[in-house]
FIKOLZA-1660 file (N, C-alpha, C; in steps of 0.1 Angstrom, whole numbers, plus 5000, padded with zeros to 4 digits):
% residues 121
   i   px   py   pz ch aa at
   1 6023 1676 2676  A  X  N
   1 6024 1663 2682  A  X CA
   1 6021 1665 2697  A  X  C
   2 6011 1655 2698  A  X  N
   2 6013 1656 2718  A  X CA
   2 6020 1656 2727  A  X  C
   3 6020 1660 2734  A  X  N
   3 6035 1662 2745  A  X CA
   3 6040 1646 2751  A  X  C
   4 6025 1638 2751  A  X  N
   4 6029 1624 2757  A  X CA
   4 6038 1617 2749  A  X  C
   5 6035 1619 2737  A  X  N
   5 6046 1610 2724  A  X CA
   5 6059 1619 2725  A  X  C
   6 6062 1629 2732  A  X  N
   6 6078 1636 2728  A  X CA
   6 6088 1626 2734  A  X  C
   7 6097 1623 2724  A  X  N
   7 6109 1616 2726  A  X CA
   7 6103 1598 2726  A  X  C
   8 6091 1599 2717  A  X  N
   8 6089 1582 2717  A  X CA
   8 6095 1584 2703  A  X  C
   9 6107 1571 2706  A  X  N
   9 6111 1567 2686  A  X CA
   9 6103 1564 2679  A  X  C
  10 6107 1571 2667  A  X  N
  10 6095 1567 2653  A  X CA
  10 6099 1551 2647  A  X  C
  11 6113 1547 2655  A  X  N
  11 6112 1534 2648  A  X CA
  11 6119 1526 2656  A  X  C
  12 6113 1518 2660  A  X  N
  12 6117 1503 2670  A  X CA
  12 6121 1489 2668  A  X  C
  13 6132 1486 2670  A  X  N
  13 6138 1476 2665  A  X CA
  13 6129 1461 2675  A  X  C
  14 6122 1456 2668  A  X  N
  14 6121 1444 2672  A  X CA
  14 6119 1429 2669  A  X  C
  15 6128 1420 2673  A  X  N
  15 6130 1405 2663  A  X CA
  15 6136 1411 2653  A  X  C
  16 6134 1406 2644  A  X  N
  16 6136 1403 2635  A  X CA
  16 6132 1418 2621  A  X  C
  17 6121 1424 2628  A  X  N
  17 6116 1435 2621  A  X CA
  17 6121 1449 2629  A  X  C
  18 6116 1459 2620  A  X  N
  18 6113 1475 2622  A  X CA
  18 6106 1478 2617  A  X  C
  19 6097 1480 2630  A  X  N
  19 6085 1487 2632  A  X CA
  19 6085 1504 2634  A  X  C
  20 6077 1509 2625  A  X  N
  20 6072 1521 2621  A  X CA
  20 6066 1524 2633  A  X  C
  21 6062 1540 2638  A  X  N
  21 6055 1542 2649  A  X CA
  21 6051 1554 2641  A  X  C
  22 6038 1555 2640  A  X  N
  22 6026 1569 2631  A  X CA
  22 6018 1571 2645  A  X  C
  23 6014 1584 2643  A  X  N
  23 6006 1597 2651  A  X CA
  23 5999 1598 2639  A  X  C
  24 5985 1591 2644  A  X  N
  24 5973 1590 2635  A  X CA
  24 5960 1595 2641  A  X  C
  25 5951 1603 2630  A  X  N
  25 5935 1610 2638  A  X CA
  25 5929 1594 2637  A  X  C
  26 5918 1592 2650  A  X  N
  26 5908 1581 2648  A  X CA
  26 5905 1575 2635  A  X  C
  27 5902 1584 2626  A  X  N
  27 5895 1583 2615  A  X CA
  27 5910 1584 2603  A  X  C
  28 5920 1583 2609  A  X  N
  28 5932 1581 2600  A  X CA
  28 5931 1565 2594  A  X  C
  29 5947 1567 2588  A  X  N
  29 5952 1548 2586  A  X CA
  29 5954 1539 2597  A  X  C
  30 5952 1533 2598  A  X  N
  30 5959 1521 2606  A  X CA
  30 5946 1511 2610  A  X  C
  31 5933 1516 2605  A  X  N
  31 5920 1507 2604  A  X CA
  31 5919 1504 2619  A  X  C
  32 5916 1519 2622  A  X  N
  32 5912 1517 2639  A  X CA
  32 5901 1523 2642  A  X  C
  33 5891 1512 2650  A  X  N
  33 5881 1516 2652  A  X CA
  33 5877 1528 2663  A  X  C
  34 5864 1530 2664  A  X  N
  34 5862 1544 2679  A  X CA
  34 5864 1534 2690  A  X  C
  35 5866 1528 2694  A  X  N
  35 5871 1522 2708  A  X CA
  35 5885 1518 2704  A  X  C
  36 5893 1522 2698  A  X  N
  36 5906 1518 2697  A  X CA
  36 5915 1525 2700  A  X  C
  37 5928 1526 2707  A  X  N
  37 5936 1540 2708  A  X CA
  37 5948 1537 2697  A  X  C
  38 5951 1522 2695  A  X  N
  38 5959 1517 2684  A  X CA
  38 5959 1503 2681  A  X  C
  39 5967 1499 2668  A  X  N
  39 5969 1492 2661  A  X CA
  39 5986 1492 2658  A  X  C
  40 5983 1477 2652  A  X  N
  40 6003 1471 2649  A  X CA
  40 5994 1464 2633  A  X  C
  41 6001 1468 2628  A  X  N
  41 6002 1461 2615  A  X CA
  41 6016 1456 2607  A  X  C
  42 6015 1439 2607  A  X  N
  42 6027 1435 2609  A  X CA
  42 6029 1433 2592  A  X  C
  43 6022 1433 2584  A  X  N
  43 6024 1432 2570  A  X CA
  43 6032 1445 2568  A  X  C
  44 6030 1455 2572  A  X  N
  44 6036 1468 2570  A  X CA
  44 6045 1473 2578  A  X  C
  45 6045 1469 2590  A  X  N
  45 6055 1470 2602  A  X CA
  45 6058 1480 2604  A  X  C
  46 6043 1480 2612  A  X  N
  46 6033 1496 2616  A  X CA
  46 6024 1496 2622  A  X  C
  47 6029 1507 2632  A  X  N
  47 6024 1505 2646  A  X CA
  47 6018 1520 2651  A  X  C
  48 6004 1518 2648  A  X  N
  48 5997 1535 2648  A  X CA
  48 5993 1537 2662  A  X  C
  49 5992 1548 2668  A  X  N
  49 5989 1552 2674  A  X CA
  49 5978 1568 2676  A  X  C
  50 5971 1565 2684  A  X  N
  50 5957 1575 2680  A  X CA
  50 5968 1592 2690  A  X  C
  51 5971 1604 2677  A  X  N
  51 5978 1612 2684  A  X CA
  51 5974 1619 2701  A  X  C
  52 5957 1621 2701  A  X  N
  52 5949 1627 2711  A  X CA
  52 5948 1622 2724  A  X  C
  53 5956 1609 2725  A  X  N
  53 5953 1602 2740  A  X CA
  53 5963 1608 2750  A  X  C
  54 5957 1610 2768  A  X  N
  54 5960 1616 2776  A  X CA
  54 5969 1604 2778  A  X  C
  55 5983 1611 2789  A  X  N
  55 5991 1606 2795  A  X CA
  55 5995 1589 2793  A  X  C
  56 5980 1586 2806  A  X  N
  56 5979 1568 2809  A  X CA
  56 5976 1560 2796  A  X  C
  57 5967 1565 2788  A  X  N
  57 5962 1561 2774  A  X CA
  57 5975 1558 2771  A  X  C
  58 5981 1570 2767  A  X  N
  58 5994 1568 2755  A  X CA
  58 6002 1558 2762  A  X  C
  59 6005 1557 2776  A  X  N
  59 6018 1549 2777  A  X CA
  59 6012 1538 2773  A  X  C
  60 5995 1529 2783  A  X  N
  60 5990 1517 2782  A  X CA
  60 5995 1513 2769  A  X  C
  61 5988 1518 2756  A  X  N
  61 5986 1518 2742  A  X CA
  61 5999 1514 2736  A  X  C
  62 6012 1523 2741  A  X  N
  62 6022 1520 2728  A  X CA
  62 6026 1505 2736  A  X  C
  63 6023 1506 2751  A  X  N
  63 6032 1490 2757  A  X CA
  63 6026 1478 2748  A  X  C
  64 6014 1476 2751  A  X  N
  64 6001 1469 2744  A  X CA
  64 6006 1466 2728  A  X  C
  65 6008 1475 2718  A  X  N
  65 6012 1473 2708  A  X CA
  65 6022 1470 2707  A  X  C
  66 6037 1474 2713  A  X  N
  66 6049 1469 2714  A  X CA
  66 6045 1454 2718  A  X  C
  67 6039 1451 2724  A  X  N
  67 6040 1432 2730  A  X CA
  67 6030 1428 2719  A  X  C
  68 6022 1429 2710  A  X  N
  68 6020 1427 2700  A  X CA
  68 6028 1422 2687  A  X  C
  69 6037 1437 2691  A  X  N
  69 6052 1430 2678  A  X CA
  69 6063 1422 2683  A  X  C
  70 6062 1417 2698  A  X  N
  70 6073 1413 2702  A  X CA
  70 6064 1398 2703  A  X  C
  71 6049 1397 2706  A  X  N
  71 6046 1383 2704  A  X CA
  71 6048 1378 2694  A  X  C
  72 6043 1392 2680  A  X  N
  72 6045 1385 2666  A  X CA
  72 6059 1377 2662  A  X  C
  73 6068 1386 2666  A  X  N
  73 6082 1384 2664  A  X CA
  73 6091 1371 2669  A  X  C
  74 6081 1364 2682  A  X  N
  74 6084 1361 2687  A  X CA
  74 6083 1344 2681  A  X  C
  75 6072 1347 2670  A  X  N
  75 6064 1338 2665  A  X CA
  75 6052 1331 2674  A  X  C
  76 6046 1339 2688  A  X  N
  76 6035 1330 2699  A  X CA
  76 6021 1334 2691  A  X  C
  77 6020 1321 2691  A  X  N
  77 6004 1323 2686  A  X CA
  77 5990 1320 2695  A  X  C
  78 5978 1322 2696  A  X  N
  78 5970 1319 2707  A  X CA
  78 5969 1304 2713  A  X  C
  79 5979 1296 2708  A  X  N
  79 5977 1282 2712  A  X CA
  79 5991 1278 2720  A  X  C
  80 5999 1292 2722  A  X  N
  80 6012 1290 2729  A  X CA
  80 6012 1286 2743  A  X  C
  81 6017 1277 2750  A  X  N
  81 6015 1276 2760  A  X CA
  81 6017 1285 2769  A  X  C
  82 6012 1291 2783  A  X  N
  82 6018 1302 2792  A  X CA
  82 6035 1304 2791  A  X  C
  83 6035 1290 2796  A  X  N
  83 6055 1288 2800  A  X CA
  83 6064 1295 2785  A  X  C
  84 6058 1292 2773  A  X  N
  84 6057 1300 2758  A  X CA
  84 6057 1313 2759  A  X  C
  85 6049 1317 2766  A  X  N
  85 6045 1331 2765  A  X CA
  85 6054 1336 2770  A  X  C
  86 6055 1335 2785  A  X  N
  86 6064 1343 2791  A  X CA
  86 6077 1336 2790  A  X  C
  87 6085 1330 2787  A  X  N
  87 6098 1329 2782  A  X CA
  87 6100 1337 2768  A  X  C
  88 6096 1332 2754  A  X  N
  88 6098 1340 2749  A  X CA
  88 6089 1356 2745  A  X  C
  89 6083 1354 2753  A  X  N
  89 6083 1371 2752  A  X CA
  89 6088 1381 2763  A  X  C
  90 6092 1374 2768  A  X  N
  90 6108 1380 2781  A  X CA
  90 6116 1381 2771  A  X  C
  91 6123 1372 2769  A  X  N
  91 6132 1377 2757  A  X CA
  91 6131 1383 2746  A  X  C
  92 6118 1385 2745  A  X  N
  92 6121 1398 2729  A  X CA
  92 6117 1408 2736  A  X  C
  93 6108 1411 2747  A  X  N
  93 6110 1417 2752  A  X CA
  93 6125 1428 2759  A  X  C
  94 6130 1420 2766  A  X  N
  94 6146 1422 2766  A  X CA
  94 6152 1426 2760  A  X  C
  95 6154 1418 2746  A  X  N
  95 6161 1422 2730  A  X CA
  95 6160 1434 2728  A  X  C
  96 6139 1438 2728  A  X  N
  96 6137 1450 2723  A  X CA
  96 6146 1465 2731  A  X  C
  97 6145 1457 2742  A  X  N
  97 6146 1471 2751  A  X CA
  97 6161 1472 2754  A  X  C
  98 6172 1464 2749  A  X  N
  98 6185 1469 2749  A  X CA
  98 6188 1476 2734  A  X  C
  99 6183 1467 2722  A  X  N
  99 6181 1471 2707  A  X CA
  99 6175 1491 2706  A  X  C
 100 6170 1495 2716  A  X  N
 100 6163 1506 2718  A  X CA
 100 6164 1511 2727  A  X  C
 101 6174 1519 2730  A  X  N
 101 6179 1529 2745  A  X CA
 101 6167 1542 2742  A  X  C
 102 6164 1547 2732  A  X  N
 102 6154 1554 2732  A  X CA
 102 6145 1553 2737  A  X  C
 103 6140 1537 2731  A  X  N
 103 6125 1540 2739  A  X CA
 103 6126 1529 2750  A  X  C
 104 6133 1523 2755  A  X  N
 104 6135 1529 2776  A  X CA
 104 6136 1540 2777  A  X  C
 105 6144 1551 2774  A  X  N
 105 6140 1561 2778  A  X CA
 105 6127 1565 2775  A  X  C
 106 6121 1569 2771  A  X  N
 106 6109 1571 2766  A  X CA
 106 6100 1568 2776  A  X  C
 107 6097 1553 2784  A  X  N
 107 6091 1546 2791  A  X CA
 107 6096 1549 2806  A  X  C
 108 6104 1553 2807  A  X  N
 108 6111 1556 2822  A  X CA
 108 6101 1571 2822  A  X  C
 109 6107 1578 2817  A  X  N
 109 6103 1596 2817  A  X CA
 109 6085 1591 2817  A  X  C
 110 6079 1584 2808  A  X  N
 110 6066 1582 2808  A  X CA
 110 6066 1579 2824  A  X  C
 111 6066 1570 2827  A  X  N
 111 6065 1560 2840  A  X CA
 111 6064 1575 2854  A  X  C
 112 6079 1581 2849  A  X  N
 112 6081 1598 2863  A  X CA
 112 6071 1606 2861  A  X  C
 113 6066 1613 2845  A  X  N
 113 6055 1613 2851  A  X CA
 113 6039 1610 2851  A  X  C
 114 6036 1601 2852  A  X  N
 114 6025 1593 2855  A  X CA
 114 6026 1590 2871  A  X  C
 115 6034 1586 2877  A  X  N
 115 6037 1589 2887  A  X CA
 115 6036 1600 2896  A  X  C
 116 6047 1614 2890  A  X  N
 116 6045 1628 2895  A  X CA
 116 6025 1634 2891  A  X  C
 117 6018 1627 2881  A  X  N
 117 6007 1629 2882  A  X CA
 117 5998 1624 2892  A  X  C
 118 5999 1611 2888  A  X  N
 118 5988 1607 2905  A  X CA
 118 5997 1607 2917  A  X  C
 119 6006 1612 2919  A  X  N
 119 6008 1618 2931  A  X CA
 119 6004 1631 2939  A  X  C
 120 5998 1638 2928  A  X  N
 120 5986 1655 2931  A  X CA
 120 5974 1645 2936  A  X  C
 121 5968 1631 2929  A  X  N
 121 5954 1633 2936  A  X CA
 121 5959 1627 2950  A  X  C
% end
């Protein structure tokens, strides 16, 4: 496993569901294309992740797919209003991240070092 995924939970509580988190090759499951670093598949409630991405990749990637399951969950669909958006996905947002003391952690330690990195250049 890559060192960027150490201590990301394999399973995240969000809304209503639990969502799965897989360390998948490009050419694995989760029907991701070569420009893809991941995918959320909500029939399955599963949320892949490409294992090989550097640092910034992996954090962008799992946030990106976490708001994915937190819009799903949230039930916003592309016709939600803004004021929609960000109200309820503040709150599942929120939900997720008290539901999940892991992965804040996870996201902090990510965040120190991404930080302690671009702080060398």
């Amino acid at each position: 496993m890559s060192e960027v995924f150490k201590g990301l939970p394999r399973r995240i509580h969000i809304g209503y569901m639990t969502f799965r988190v897989v360390l998948t090759r490009a050419d694995g499951p989760g029907d991701l294309g070569e420009l893809d670093y991941g995918s959320t598949d909500f029939t399955t409630g599963t949320i892949y992740l490409i294992e090989t991405l550097d640092l910034q990749q992996a954090f962008n990637t799992v946030i990106h797919e976490v708001r994915h399951a937190v819009h799903f969950t949230q039930g916003l669909e592309d016709e939600a209003t803004e004021e929609e958006f960000v109200n309820r996905g503040t709150n599942g947002e929120i939900e997720m991240w008290v539901r999940n003391p892991r992965f804040y952690l996870w996201q902090t330690r990510t965040l120190r070092a991404l930080r302690k990195h671009y702080a060398k250049d």
